[in-house]
Backbone of each chain as ProteinMPNN parsed JSONL, in Angstrom:
{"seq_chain_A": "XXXXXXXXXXXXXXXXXXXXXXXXXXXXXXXXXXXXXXXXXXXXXXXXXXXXXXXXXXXXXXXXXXXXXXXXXXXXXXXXXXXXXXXXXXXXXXXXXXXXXXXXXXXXXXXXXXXXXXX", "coords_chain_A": {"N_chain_A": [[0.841, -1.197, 0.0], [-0.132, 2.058, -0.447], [0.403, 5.79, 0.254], [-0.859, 8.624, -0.799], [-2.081, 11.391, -2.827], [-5.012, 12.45, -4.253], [-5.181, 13.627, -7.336], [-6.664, 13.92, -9.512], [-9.229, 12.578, -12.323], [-9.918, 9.931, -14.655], [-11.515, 8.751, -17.111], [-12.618, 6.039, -19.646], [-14.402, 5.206, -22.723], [-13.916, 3.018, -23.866], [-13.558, -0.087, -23.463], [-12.989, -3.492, -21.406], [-15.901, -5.051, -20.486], [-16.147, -5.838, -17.615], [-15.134, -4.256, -16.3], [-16.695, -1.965, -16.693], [-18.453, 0.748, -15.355], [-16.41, 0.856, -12.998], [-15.065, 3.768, -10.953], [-12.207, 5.782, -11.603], [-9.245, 7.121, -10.67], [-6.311, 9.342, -10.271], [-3.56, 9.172, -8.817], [-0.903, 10.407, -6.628], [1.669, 9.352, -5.136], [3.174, 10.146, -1.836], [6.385, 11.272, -1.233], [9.076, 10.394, 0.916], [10.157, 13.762, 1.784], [7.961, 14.465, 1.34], [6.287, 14.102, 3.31], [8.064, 14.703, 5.41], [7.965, 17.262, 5.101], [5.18, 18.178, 5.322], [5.437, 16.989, 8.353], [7.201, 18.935, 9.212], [5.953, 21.364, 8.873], [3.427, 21.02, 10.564], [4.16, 21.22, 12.582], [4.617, 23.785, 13.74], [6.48, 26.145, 15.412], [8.749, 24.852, 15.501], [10.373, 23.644, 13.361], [13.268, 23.29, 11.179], [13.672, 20.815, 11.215], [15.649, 18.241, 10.245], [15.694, 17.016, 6.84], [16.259, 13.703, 5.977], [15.909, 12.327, 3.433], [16.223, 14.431, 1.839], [17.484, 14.284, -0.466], [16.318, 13.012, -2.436], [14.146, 12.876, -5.206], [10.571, 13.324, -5.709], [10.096, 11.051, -7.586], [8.265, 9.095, -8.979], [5.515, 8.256, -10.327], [1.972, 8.36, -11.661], [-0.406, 6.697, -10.388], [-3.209, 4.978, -11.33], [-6.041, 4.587, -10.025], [-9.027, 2.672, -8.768], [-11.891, 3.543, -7.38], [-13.913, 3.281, -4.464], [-14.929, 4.115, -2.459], [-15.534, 7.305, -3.111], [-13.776, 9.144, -3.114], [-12.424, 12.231, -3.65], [-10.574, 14.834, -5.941], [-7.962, 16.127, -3.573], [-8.228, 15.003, -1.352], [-5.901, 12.817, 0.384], [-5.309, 9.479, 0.735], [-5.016, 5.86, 0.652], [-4.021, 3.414, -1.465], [-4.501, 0.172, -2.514], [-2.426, -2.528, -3.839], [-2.388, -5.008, -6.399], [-3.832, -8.426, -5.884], [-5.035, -7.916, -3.547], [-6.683, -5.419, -4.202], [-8.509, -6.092, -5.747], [-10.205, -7.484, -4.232], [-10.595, -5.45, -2.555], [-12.119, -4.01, -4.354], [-14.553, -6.027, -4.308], [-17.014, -5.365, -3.261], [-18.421, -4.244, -4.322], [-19.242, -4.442, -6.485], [-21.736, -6.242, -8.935], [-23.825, -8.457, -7.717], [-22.923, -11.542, -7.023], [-20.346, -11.308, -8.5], [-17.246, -12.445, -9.152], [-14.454, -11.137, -7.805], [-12.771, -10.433, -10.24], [-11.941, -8.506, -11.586], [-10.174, -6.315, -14.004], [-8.168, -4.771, -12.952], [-5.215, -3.422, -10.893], [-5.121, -2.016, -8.749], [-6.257, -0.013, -5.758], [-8.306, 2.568, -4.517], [-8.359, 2.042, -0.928], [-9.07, 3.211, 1.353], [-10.218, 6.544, 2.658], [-8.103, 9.386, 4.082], [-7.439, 10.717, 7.195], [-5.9, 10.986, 9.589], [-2.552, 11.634, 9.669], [0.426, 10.773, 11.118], [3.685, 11.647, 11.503], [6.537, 10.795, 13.239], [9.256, 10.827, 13.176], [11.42, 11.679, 10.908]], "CA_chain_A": [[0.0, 0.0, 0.0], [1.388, 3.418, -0.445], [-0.032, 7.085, 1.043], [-1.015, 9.5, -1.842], [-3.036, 12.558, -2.637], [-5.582, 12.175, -5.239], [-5.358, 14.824, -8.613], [-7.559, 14.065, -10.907], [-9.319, 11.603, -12.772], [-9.131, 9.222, -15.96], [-12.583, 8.103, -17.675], [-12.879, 5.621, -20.952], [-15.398, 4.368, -23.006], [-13.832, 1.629, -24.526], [-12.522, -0.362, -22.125], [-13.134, -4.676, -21.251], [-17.16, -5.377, -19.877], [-15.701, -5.942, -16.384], [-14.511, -2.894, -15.878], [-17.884, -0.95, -16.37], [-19.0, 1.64, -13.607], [-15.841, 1.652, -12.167], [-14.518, 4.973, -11.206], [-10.688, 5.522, -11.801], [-8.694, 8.349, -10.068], [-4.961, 9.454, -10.134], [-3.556, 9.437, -7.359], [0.443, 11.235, -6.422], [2.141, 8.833, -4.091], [3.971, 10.634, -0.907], [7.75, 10.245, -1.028], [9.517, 11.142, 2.51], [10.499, 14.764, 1.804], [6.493, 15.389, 1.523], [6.15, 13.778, 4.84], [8.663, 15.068, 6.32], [8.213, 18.788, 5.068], [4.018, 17.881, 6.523], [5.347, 17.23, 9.511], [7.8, 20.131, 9.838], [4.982, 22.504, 9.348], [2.498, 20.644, 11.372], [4.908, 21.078, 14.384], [5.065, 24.511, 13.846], [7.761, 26.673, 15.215], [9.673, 23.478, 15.736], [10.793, 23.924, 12.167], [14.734, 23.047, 11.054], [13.573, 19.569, 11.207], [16.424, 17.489, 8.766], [14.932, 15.842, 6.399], [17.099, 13.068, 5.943], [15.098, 12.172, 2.234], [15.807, 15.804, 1.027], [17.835, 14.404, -2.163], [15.425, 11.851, -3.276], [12.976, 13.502, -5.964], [9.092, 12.534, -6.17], [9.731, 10.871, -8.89], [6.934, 8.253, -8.795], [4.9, 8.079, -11.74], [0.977, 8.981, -11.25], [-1.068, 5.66, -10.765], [-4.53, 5.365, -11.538], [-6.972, 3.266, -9.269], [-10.301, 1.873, -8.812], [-12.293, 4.142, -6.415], [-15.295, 3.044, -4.113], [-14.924, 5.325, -1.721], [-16.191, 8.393, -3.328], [-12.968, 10.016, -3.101], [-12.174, 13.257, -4.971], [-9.342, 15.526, -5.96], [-7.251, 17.199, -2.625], [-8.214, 14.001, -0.683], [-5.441, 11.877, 1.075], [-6.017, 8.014, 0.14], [-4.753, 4.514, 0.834], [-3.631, 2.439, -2.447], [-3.266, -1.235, -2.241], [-2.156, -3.351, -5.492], [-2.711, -6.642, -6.78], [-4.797, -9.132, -5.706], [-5.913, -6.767, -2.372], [-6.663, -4.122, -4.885], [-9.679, -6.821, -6.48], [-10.706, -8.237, -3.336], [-11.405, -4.118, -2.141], [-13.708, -3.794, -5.362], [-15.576, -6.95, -4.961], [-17.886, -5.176, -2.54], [-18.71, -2.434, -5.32], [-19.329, -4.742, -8.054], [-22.426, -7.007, -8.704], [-23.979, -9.597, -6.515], [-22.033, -12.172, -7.141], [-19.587, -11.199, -9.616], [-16.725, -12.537, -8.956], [-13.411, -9.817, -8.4], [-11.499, -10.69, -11.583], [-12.008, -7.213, -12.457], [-9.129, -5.87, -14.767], [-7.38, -3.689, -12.226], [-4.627, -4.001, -9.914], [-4.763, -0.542, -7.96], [-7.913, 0.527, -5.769], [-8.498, 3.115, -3.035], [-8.732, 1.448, 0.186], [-8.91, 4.217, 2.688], [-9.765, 7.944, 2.752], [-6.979, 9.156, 5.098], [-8.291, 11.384, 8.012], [-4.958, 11.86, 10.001], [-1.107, 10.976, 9.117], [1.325, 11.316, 11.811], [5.16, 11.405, 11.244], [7.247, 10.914, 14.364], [10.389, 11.134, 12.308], [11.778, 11.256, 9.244]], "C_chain_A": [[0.872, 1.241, 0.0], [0.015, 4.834, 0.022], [0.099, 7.957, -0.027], [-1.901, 10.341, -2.03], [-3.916, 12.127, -4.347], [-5.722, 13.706, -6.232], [-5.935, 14.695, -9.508], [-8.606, 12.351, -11.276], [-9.522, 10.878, -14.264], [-11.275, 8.636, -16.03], [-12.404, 7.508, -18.938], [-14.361, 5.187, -20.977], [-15.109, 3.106, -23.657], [-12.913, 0.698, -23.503], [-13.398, -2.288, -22.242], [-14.967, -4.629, -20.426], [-17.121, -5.597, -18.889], [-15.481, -4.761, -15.777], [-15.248, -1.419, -15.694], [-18.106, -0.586, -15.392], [-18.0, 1.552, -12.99], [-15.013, 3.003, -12.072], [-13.363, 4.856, -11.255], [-10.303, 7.012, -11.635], [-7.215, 7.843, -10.333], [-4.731, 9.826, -9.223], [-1.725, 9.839, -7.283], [0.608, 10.584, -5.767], [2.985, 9.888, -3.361], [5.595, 9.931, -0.717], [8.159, 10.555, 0.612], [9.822, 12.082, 2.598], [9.235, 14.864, 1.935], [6.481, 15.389, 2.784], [6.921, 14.541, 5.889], [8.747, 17.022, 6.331], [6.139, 18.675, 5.711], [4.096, 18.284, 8.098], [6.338, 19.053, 10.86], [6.579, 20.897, 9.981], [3.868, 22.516, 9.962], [3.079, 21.223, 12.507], [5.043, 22.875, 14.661], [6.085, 25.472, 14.093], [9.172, 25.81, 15.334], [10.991, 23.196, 14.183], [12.161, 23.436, 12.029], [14.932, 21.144, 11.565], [14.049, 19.118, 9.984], [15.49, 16.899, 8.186], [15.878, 14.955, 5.815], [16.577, 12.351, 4.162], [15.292, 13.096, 1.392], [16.813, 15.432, -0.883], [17.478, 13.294, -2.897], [14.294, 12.847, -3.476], [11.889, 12.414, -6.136], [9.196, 12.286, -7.216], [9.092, 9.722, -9.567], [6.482, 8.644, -9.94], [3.461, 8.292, -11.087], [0.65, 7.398, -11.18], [-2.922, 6.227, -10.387], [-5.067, 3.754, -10.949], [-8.151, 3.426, -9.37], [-11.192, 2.96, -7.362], [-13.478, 3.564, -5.782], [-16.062, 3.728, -3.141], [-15.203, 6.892, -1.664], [-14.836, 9.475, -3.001], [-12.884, 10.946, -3.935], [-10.742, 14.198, -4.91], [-9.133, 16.292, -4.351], [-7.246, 15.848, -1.681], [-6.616, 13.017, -0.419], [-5.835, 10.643, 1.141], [-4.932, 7.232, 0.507], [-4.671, 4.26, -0.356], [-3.282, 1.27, -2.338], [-3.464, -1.555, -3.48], [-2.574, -4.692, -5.341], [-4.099, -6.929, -6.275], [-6.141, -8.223, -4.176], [-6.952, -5.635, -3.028], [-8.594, -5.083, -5.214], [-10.51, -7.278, -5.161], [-11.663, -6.85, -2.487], [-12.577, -4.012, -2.976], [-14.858, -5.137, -4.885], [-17.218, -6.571, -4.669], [-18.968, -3.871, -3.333], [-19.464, -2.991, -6.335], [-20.887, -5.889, -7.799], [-22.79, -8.174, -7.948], [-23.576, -10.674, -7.457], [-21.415, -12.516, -8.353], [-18.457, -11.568, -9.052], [-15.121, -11.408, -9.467], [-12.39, -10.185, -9.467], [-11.81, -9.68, -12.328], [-10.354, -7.073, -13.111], [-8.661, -4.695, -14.023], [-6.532, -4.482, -11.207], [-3.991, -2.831, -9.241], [-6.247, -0.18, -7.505], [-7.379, 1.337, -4.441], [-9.159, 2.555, -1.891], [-8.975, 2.12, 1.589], [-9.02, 5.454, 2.201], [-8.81, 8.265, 4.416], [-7.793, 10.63, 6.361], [-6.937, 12.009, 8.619], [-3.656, 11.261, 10.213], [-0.197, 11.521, 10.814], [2.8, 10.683, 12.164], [5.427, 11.545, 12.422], [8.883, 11.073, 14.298], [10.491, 10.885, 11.311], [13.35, 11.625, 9.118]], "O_chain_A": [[2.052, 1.425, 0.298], [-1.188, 4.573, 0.029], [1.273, 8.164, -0.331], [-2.848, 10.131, -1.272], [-3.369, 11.607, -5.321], [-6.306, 14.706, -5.814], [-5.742, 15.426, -10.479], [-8.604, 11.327, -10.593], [-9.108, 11.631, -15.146], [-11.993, 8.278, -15.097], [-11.96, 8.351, -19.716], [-15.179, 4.93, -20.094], [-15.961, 2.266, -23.946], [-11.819, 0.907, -22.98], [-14.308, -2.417, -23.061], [-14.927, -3.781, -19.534], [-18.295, -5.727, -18.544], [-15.771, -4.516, -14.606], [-14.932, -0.38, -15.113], [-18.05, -1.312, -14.399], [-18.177, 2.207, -11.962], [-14.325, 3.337, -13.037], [-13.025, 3.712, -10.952], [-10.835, 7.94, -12.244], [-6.827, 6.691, -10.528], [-5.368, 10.682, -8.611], [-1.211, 9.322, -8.275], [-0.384, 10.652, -5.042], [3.599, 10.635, -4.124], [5.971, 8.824, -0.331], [7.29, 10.975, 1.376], [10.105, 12.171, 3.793], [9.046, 15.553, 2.937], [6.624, 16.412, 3.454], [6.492, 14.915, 6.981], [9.288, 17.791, 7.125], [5.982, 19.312, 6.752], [3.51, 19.101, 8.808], [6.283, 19.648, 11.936], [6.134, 21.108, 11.109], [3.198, 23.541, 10.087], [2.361, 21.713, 13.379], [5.538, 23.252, 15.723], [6.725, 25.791, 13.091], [10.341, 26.187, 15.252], [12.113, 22.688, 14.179], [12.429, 22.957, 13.131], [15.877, 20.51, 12.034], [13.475, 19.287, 8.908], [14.56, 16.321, 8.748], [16.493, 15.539, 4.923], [17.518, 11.617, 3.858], [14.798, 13.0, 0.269], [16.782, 16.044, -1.951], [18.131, 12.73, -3.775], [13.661, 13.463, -2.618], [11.995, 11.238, -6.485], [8.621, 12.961, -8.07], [9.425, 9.437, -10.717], [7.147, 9.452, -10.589], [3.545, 8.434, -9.867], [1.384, 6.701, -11.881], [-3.521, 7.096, -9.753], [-4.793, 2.575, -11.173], [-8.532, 4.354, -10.084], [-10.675, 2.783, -6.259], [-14.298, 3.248, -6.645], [-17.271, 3.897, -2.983], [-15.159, 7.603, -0.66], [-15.094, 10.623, -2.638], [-13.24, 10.681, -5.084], [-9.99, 14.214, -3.935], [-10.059, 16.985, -3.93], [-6.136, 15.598, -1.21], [-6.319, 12.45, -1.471], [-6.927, 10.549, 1.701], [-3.862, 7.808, 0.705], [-5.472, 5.039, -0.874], [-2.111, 0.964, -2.116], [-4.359, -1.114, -4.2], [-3.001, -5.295, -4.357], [-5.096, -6.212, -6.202], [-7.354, -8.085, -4.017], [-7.862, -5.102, -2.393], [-9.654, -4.571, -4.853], [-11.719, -7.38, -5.369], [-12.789, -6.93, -1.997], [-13.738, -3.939, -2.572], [-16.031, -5.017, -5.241], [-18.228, -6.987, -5.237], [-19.815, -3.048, -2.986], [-20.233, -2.325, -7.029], [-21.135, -6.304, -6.666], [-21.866, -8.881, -7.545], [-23.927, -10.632, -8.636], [-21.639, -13.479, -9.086], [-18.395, -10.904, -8.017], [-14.736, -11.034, -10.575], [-11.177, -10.138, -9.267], [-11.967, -9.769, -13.546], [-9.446, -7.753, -12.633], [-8.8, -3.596, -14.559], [-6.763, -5.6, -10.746], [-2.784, -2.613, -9.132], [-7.204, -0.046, -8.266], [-6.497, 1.032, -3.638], [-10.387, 2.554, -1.814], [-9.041, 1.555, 2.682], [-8.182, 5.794, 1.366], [-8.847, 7.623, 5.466], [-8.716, 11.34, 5.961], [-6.659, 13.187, 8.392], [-3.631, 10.308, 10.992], [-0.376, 12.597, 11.383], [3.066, 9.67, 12.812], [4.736, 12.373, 13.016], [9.592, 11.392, 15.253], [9.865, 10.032, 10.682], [13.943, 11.448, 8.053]]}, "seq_chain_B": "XXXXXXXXXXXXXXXXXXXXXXXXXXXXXXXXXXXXXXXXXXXXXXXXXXXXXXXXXXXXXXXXXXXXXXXXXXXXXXXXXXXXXXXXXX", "coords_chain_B": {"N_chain_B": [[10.336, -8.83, -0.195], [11.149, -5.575, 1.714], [13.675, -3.596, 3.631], [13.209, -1.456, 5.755], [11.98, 1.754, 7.979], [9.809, 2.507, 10.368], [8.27, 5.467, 10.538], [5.937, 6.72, 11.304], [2.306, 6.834, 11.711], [-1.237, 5.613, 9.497], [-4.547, 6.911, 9.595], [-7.871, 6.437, 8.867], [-10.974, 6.809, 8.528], [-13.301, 6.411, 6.807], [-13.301, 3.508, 5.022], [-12.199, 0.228, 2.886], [-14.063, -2.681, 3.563], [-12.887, -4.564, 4.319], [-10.226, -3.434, 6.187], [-11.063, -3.141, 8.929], [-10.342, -2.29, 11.854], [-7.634, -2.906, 11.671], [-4.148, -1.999, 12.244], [-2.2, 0.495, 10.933], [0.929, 1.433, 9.48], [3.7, 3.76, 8.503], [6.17, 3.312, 6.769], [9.531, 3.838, 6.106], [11.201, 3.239, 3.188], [15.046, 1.647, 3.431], [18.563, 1.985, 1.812], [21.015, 0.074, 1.155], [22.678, 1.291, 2.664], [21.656, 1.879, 4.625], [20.494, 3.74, 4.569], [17.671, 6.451, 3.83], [15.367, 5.653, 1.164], [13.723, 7.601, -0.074], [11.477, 6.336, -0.728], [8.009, 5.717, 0.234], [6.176, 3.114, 1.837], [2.907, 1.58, 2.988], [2.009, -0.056, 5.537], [0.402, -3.221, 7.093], [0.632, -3.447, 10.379], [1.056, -6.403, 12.185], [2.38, -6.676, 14.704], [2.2, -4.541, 16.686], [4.365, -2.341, 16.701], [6.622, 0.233, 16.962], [7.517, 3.768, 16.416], [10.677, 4.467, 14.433], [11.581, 2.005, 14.923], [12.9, -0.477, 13.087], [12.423, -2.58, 10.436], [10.984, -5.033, 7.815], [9.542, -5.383, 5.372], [6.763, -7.289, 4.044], [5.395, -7.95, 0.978], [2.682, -8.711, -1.221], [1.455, -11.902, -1.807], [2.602, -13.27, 0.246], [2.695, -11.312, 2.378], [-0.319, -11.224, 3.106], [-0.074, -13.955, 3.832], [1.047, -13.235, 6.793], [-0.327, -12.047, 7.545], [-2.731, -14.1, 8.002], [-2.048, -17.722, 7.449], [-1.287, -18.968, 4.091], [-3.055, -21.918, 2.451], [-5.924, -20.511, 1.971], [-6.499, -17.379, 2.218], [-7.061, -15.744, 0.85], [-8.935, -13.811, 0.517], [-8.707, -11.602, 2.193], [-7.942, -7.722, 2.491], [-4.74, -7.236, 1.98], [-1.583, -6.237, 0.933], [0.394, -5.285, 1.942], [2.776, -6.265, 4.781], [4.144, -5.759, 7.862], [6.589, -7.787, 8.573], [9.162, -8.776, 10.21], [10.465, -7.329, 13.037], [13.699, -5.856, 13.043], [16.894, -6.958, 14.457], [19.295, -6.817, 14.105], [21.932, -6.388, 11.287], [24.232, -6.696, 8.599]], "CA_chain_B": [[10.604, -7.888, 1.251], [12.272, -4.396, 2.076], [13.95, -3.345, 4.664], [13.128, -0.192, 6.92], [12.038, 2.737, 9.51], [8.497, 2.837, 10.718], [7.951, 6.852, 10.971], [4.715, 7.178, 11.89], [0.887, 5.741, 11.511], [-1.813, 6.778, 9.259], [-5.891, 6.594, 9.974], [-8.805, 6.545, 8.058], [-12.281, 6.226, 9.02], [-13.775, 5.837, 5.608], [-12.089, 2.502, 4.295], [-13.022, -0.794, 2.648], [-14.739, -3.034, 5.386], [-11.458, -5.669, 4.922], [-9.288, -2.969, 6.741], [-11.633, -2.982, 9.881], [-9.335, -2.793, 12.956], [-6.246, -2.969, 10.787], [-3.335, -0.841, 12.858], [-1.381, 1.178, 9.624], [1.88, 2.186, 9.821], [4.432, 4.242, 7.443], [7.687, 2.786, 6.664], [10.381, 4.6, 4.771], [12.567, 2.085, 2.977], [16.51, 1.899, 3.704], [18.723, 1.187, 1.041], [22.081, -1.051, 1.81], [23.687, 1.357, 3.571], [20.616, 2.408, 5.856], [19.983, 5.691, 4.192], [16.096, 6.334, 3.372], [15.537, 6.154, -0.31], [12.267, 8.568, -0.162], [10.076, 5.547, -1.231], [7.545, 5.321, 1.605], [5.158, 2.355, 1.754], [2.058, 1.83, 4.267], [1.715, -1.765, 5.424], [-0.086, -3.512, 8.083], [1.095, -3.875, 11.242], [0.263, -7.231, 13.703], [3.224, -6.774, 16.342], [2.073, -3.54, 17.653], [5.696, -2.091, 17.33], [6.384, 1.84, 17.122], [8.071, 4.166, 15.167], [12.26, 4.333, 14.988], [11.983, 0.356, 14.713], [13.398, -1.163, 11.719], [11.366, -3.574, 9.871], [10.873, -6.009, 6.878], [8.051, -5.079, 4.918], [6.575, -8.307, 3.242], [4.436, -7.877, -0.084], [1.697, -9.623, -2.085], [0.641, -13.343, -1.128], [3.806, -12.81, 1.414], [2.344, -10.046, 3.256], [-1.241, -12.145, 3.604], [0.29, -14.898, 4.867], [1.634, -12.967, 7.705], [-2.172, -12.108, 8.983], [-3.203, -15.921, 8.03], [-0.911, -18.626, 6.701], [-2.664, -19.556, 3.706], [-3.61, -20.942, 1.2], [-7.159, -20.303, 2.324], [-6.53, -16.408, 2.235], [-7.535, -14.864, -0.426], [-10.419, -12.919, 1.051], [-7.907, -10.682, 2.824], [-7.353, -7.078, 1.728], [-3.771, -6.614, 2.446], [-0.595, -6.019, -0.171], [1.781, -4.811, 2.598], [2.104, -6.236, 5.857], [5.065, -5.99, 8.831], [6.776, -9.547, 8.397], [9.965, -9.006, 11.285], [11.197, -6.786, 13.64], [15.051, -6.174, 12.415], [17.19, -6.738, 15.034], [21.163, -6.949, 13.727], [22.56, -6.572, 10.162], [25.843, -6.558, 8.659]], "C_chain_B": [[11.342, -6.839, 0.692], [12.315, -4.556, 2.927], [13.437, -1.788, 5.208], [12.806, 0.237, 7.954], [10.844, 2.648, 9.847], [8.719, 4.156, 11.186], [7.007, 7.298, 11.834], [3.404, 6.062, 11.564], [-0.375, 6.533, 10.961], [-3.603, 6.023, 9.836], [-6.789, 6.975, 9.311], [-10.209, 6.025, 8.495], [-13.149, 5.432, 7.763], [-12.516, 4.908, 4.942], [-13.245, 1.089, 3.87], [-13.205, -1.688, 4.033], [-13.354, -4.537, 5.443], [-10.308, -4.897, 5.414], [-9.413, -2.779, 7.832], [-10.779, -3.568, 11.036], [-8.038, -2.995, 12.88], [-5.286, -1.803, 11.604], [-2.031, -0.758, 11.152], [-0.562, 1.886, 9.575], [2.779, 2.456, 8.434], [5.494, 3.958, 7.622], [8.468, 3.363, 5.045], [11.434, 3.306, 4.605], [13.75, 2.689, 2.67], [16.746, 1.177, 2.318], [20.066, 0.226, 1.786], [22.609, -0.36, 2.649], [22.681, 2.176, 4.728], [20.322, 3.329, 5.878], [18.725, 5.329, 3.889], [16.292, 6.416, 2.202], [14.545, 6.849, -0.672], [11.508, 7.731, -0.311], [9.467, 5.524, 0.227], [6.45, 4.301, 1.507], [4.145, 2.172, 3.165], [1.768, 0.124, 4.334], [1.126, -1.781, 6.834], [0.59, -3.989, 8.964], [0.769, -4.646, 12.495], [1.358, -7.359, 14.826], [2.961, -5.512, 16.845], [3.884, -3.002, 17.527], [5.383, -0.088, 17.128], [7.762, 2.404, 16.738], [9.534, 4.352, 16.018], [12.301, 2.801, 14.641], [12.097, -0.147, 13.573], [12.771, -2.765, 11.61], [11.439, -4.263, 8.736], [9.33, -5.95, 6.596], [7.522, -6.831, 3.582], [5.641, -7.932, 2.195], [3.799, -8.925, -0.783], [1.062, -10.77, -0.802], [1.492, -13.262, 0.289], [3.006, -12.254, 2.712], [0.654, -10.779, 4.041], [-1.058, -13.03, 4.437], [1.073, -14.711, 6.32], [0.289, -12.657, 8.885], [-2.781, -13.527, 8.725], [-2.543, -16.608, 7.061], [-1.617, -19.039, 6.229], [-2.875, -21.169, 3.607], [-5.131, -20.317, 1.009], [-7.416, -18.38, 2.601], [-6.725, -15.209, 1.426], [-8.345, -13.783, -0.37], [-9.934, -11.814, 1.778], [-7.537, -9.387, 2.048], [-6.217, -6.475, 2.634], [-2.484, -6.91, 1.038], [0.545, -5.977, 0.631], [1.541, -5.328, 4.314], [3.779, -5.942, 6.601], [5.273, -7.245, 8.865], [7.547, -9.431, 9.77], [10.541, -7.532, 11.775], [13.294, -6.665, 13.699], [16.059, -6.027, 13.881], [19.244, -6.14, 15.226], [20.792, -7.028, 12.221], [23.572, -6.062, 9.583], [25.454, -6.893, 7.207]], "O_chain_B": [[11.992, -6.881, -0.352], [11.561, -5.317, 3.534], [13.528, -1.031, 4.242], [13.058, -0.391, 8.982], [10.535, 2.965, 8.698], [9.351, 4.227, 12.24], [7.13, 8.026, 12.818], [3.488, 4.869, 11.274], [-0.743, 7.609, 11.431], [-3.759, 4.907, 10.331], [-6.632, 8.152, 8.985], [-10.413, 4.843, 8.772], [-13.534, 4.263, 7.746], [-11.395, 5.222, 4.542], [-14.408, 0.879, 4.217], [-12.712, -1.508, 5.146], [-13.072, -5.245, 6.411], [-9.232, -5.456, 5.203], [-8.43, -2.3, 8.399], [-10.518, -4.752, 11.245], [-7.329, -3.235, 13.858], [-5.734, -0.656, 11.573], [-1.361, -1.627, 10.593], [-0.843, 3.085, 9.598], [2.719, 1.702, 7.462], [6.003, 4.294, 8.691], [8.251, 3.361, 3.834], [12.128, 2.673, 5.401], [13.892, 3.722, 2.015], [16.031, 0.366, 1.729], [19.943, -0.235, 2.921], [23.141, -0.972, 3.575], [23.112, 2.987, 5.549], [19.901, 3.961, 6.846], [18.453, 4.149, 3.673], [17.233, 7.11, 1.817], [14.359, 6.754, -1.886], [10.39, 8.161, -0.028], [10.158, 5.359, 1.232], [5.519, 4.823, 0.894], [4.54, 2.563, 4.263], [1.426, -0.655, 3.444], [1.199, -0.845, 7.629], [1.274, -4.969, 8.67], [0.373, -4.14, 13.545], [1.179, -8.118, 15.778], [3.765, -5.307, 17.754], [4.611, -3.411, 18.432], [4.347, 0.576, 17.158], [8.829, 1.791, 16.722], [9.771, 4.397, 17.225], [13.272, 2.465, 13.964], [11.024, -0.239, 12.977], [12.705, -3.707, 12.4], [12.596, -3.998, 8.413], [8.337, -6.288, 7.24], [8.066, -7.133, 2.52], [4.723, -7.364, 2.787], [4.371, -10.005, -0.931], [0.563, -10.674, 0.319], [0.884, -13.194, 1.356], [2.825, -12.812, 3.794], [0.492, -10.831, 5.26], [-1.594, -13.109, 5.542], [1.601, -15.644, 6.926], [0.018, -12.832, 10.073], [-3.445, -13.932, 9.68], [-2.444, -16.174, 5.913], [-2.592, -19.547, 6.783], [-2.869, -21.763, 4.686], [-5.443, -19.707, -0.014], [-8.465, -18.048, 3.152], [-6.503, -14.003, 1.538], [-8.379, -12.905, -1.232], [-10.782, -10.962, 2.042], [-6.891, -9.568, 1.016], [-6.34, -5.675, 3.561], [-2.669, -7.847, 0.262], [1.6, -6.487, 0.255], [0.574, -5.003, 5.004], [4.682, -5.917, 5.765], [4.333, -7.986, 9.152], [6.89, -9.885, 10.707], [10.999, -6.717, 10.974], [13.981, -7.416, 14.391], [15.978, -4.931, 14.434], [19.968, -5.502, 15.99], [19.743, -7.528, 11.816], [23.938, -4.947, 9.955], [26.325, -7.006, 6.345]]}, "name": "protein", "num_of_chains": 2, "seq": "XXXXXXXXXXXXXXXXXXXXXXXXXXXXXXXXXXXXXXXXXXXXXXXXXXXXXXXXXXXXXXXXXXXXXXXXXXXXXXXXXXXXXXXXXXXXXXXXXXXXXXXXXXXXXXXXXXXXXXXXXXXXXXXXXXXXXXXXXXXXXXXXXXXXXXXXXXXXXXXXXXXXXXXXXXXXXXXXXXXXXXXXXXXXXXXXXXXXXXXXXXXXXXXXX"}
């Protein structure tokens, strides 16, 4: 699973018969400079907190998941992959459809409250 | 597996109903020489441990079989779980 902010989202129409009605968001994974520049300015004047991450670039790639959760852009989200990812949808998808949906990325969590204790 | 730091822990009220009770912690992965490499992953954690503690993040079927040894586990939504508490490495 990975900790990411959601920016946007991705719609087709041509796409596999499995895959109908579900929603699909992009989501920004959090590297440890986000986190750790979060928690500096959470802490307020506490500030001049190293970030020991500061020369590793976000350079993550966007992924696009399976939403059921009604998430939307600015939101804070959960991502799990694979087989977890199908087993989150199954509860979304028809009575008894089995999850062999064509995805292997879903939002599993809106995130409410993160808290770094170091970085 | 990776290796790393547990930082912190995140929380979510709205979640799918296979994360119910799930404790979720953030682990920055080390690379060989125990530097962070910015990647941060969120995995499940069943030893209760707390942040500073170096860890072994297990993934996929791996990571399942750490909340129930399967093969009967399938029904589980987890990708990332806490496999060991790291105690020595060289």
């Amino acid at each position: 699973m990975f900790l990411g902010r959601v920016v946007g989202s991705v719609w087709s129409t041509v796409k596999w018969p499995e895959a109908s009605g579900l929603k699909l968001l992009l989501v920004r994974p959090y590297c440890l400079a986000d986190l750790a520049a979060q928690a500096g300015s959470a802490g307020g004047g506490s500030g001049g907190k190293s970030t020991a991450g500061a020369g590793a670039q976000p350079t993550d790639d966007l992924v696009v998941c399976a939403d059921r959760l009604d998430a939307g852009p600015g939101d804070d989200v959960l991502v799990a992959f694979g087989h977890a990812a199908r087993v989150a949808m199954a509860g979304a998808l028809p009575a008894g459809q089995k999850p062999n949906v064509p995805i292997d990325a879903a939002v599993v969590a809106v995130v409410d409250r993160v808290e770094i204790d170091s970085a | 597996m990776i290796r790393g730091k547990i930082i912190g822990q995140v929380w979510g009220a709205r979640h799918v109903p296979g994360l119910d009770g799930r404790k979720l912690v953030l682990v920055a992965a080390h690379d060989a020489a125990q530097a962070p490499t910015g990647r941060v992953v969120v995995a499940i954690d069943t030893l209760d441990l707390r942040s500073g503690d170096d860890v072994t993040v297990a993934f996929g079927s791996g990571a399942r079989n750490v909340l129930r040894p399967g093969p009967d586990n399938r029904d589980l939504v987890c990708d990332a779980a806490i496999a060991a508490l790291v105690e020595g490495a060289e």
